[in-house]
C-alpha positions as CSV (number, residue, x, y, z in Angstrom):
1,X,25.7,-105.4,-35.7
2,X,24.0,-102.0,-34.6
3,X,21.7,-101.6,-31.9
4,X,18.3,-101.1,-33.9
5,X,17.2,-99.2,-30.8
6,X,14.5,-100.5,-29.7
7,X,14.5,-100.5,-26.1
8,X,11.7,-102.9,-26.0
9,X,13.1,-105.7,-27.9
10,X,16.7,-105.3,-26.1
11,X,14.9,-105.2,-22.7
12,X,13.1,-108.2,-24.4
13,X,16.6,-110.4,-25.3
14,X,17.8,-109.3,-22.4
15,X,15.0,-111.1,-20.3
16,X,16.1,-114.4,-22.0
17,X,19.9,-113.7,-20.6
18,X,20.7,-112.5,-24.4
19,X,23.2,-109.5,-24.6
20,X,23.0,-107.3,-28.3
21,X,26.7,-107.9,-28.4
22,X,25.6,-112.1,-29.3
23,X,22.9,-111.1,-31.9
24,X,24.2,-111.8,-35.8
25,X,21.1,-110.5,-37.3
26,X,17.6,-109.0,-36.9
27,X,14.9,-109.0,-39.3
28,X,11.2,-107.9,-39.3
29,X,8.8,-110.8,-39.9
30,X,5.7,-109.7,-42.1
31,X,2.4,-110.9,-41.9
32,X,1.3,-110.3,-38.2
33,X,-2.1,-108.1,-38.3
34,X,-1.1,-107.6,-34.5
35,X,2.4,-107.9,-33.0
36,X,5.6,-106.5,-34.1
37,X,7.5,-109.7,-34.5
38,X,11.5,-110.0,-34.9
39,X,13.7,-112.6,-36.2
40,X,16.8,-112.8,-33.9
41,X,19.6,-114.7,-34.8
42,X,22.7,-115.6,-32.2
43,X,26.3,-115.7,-33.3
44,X,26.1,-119.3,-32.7
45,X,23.4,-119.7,-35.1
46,X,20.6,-119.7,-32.7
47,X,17.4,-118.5,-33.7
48,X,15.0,-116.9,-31.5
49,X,11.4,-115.5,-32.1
50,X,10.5,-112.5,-30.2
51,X,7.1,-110.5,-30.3
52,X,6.4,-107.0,-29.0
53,X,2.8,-106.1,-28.6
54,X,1.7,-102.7,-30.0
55,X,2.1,-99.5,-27.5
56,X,-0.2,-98.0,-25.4
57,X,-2.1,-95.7,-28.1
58,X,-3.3,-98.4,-29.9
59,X,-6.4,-99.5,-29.4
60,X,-6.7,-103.5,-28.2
61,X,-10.2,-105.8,-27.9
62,X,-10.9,-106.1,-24.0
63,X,-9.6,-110.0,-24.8
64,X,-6.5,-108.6,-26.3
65,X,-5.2,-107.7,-22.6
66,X,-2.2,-110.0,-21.7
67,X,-2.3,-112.4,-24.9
68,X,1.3,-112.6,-25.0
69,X,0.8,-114.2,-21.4
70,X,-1.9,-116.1,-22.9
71,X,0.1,-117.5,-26.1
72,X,3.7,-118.7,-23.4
73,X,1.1,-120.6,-21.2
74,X,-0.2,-122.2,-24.4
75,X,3.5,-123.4,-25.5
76,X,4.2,-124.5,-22.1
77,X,1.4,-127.0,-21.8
78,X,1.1,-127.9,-25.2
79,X,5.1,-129.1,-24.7
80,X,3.4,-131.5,-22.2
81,X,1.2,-133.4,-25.3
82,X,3.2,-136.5,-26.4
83,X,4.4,-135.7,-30.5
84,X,3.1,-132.0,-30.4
85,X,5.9,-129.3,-31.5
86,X,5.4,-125.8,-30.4
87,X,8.1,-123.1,-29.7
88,X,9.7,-123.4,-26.4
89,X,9.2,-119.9,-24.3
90,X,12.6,-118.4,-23.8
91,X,10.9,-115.2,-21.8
92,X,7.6,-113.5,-21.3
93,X,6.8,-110.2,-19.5
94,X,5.6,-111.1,-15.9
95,X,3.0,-108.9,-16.7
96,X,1.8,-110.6,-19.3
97,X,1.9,-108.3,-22.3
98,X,5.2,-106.3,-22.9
99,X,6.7,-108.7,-24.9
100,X,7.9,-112.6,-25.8
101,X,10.8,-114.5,-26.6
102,X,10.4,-118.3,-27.8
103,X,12.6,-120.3,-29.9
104,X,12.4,-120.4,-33.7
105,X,11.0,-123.5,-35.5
106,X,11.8,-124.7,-38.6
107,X,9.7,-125.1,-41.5
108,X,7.4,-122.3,-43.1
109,X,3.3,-121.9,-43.0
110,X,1.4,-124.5,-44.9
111,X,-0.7,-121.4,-46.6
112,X,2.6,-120.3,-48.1
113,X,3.4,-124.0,-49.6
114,X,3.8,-123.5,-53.4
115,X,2.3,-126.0,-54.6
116,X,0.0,-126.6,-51.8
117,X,-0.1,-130.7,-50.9
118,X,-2.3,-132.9,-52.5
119,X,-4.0,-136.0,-52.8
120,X,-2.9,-138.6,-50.1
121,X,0.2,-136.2,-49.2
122,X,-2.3,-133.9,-48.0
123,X,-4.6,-136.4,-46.1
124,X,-1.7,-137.7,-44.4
125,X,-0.4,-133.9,-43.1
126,X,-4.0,-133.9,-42.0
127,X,-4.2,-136.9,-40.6
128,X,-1.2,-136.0,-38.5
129,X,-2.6,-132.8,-37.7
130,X,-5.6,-134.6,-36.4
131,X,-3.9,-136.5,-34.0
132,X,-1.9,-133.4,-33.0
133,X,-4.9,-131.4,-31.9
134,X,-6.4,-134.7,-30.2
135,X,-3.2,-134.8,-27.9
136,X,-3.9,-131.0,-26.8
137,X,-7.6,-131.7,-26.2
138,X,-6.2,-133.9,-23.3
139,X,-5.1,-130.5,-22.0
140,X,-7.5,-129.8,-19.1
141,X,-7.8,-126.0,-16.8
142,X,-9.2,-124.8,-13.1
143,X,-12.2,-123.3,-15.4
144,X,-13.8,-121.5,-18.6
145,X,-12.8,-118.8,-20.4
146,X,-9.2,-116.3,-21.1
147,X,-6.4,-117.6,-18.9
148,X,-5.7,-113.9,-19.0
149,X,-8.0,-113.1,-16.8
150,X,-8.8,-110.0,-19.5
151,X,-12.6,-110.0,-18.9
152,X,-12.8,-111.4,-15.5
153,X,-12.5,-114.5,-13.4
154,X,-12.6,-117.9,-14.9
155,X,-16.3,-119.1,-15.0
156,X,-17.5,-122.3,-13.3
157,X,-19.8,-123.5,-16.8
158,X,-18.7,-122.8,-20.2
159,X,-22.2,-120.9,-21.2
160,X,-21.5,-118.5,-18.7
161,X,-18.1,-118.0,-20.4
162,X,-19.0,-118.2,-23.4
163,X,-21.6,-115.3,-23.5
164,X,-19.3,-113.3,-21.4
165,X,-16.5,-113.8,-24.7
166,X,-19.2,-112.5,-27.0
167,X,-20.6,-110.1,-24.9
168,X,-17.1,-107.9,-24.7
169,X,-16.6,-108.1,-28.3
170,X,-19.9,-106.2,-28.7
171,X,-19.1,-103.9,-26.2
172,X,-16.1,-103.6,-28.6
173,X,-18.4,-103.5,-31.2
174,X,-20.1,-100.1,-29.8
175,X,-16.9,-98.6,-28.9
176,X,-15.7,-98.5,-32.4
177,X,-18.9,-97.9,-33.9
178,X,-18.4,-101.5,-35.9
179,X,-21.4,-101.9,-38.2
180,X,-22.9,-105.3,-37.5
181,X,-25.9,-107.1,-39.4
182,X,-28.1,-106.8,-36.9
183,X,-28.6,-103.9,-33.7
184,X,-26.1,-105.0,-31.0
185,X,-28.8,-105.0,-28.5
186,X,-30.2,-107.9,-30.3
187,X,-27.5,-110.0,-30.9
188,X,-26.7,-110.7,-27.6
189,X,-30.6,-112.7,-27.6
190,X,-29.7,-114.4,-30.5
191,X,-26.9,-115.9,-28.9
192,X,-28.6,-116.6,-26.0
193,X,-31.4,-118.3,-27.8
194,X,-29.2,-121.1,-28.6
195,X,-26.5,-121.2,-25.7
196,X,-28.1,-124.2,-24.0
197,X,-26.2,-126.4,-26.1
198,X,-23.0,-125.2,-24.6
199,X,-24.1,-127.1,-21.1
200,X,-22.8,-130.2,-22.9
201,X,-19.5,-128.8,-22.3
202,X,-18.5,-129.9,-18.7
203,X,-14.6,-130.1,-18.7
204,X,-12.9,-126.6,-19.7
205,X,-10.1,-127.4,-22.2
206,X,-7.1,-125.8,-23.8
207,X,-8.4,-124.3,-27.4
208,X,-6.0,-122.7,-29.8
209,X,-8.7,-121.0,-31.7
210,X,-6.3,-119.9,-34.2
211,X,-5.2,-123.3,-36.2
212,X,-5.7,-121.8,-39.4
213,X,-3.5,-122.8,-42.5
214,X,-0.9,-119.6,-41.5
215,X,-0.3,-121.1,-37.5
216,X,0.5,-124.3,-38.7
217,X,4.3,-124.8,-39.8
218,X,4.8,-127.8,-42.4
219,X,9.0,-129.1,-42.7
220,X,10.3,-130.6,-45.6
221,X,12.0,-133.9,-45.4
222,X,13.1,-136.9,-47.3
223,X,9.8,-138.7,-48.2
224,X,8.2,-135.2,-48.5
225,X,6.5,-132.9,-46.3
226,X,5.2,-133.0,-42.7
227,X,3.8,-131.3,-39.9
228,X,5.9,-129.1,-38.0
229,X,5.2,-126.8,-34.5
230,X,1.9,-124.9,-34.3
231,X,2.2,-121.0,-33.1
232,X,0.5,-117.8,-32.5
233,X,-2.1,-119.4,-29.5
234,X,-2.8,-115.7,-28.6
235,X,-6.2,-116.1,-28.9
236,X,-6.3,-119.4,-26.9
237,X,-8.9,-119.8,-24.2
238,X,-10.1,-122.6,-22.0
239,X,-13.4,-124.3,-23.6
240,X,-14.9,-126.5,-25.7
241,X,-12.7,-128.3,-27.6
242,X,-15.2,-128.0,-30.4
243,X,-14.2,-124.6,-31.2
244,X,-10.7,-125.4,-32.6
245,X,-12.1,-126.8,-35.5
246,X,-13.8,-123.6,-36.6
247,X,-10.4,-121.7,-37.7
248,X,-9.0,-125.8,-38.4
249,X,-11.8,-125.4,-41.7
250,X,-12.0,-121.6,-42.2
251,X,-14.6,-120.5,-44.5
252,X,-15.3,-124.5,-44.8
253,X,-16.6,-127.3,-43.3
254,X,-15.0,-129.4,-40.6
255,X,-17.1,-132.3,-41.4
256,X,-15.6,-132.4,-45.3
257,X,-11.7,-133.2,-44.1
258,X,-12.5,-136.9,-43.2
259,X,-8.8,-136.9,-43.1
260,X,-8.2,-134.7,-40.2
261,X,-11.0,-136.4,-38.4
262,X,-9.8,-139.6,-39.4
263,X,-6.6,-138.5,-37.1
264,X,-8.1,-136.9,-34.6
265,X,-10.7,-139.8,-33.8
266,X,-7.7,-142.3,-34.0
267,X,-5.7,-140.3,-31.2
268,X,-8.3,-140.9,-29.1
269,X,-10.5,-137.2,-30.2
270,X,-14.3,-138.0,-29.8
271,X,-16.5,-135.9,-32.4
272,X,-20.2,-136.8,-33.8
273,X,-21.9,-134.5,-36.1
274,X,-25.2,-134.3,-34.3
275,X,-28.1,-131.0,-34.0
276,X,-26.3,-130.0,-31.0
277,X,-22.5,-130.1,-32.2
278,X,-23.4,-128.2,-35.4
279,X,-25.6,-125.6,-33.1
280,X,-22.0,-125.4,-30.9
281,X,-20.2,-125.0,-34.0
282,X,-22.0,-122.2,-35.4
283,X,-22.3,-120.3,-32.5
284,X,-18.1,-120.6,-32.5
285,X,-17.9,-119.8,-36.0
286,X,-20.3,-116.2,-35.3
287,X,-17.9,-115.9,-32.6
288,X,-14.6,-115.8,-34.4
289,X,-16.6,-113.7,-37.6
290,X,-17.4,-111.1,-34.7
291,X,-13.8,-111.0,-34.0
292,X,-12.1,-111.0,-37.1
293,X,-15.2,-107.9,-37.9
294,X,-14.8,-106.1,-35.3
295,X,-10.9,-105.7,-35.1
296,X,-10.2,-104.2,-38.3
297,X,-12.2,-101.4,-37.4
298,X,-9.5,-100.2,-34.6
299,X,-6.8,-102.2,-36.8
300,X,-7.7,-100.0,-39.9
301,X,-7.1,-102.5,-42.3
302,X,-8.3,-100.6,-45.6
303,X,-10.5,-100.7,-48.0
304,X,-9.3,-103.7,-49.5
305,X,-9.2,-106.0,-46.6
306,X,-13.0,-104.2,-45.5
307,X,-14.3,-105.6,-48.7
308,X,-12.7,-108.9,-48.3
309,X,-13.8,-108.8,-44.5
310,X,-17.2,-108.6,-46.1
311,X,-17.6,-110.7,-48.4
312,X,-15.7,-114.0,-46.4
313,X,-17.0,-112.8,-42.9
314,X,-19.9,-110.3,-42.6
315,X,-22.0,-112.0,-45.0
316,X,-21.7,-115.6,-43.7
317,X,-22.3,-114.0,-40.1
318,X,-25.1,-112.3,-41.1
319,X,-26.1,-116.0,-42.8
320,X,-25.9,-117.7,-39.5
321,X,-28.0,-114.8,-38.0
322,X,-30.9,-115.3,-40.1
323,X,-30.7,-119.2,-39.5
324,X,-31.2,-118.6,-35.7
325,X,-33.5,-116.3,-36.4
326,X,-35.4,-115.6,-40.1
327,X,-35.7,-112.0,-40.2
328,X,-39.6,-110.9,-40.2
């Protein structure tokens, strides 16, 4: 097979101890919004996984710094958690962001199941997934925030953290000009008005923050379907544990999948639906809609994906917003 010529992705293969002259085939893997992510196969019939971030003219989100970093150290603890699959990290840049090589896992995306899983099939994938994430919430870290280090030291209380997290997205916010529904001096206050809730949070924990349908892999096998690995932790952080269950019910409610729960509280995962969990779980929720508004500014997603962004994300942020504070 030819050399593609990427020097990034050979210097990449060759950081796991993998020459070109073993590779069978290389494909492009679509769907990343991010990453340019490759689909190496060995001669012997190994597959590996390898990710190479953008270059340096593209704009990132101060968080962005160092996520490949951030997504290895993810897989290497997870692989710690009794029955939790994630890839296993062949090579990462000692820098932390030039590129990553992990092993492939099988299975495909539950969002691209066709038909999606049903009835008790479903409740028992989530069931299992419940558990899963339980097992990672045993996952404990030296303090709050990105283990990147990408917008400063780890913080000693999670509020502190926190705000710091929300804080540089604004600031990404203004450098991109990012329309927001309300002036980003104010939202800053908003959040602030109902941070105390967030000094529940004593012990800083691993949090995916990405466990949408598309990160979580779903085999097929005998008696049917079931869970497979979990990837793409580059937006992981140490915190609440809370948080993961934003993206674990995008655009729904965590409190509806009494299956997932169901797992999750049997694994030993301790959750009640209280005035201050649902405060903590809107302010994660704004959080993430910041992100996902924000970036396709600099990502330049298109028309298309603006009015989508707009309709799923704007408006419910602007929603949550007004529920902290009615306009006047």
């Amino acid at each position: 097979m030819r050399d593609p010529g990427s020097t990034r992705l050979t210097t990449a293969l060759a950081a796991a101890g993998v020459s070109w002259d073993q590779v069978a085939r290389c494909d492009s893997l679509a769907g990343g919004t991010f990453n340019a992510v490759h689909l190496v196969r060995l001669a012997d019939g190994t597959g590996l996984v390898v990710k190479i971030p953008p270059g340096p003219e593209t704009p990132l989100l101060r968080y962005e710094q160092s996520i490949l970093g951030t997504e290895a150290l993810y897989y290497r603890l997870a692989a710690q958690a009794t029955g939790v699959s994630v890839p296993s990290v062949r090579a990462v840049d000692p820098d932390g962001g030039g590129y990553l090589v992990m092993t492939e896992c099988p299975g495909g995306t539950w969002h691209q199941l066709r038909p999606q899983p049903s009835g008790g099939e479903r409740d028992e994938l989530r069931a299992e997934l419940g558990r899963r994430v339980a097992r990672l919430h045993t996952i404990t870290g030296p303090g709050f925030g990105y283990p990147s280090l990408a917008l400063g030291p780890l913080r000693d209380t999670w509020r502190e953290a926190f705000l710091a997290m929300v804080d540089a997205v604004l600031a990404d916010a203004a450098t991109y000009a990012v329309s927001l529904p309300r002036p980003t001096a104010e939202i800053p206050h908003l959040f602030s008005a109902q941070a105390a809730v967030l000094d529940e949070v004593t012990t800083p924990v691993l949090v995916h923050y990405d466990l949408w349908d598309g990160n979580i892999l779903v085999e097929s096998a005998p008696a049917g379907h079931q869970v497979g690995a979990l990837i793409d932790a580059e937006r992981a952080f140490w915190g609440d544990p809370l948080a993961d269950f934003v993206s674990l019910a995008l655009f729904g409610d965590i409190e509806d999948d009494t299956a997932f729960l169901d797992g999750y509280r049997s694994a030993g995962g301790s959750v009640s639906f209280d005035v201050a969990t649902r405060r903590r779980l809107s302010l994660y929720q704004a959080y993430l809609y910041l992100i996902m508004w924000v970036e396709q500014v600099p990502r330049q997603g298109g028309p298309q994906r603006r009015e989508w962004l707009t309709e799923r994300v704007l408006q419910p942020l602007a929603a949550i917003f007004d529920e902290w504070s009615p306009r006047t």
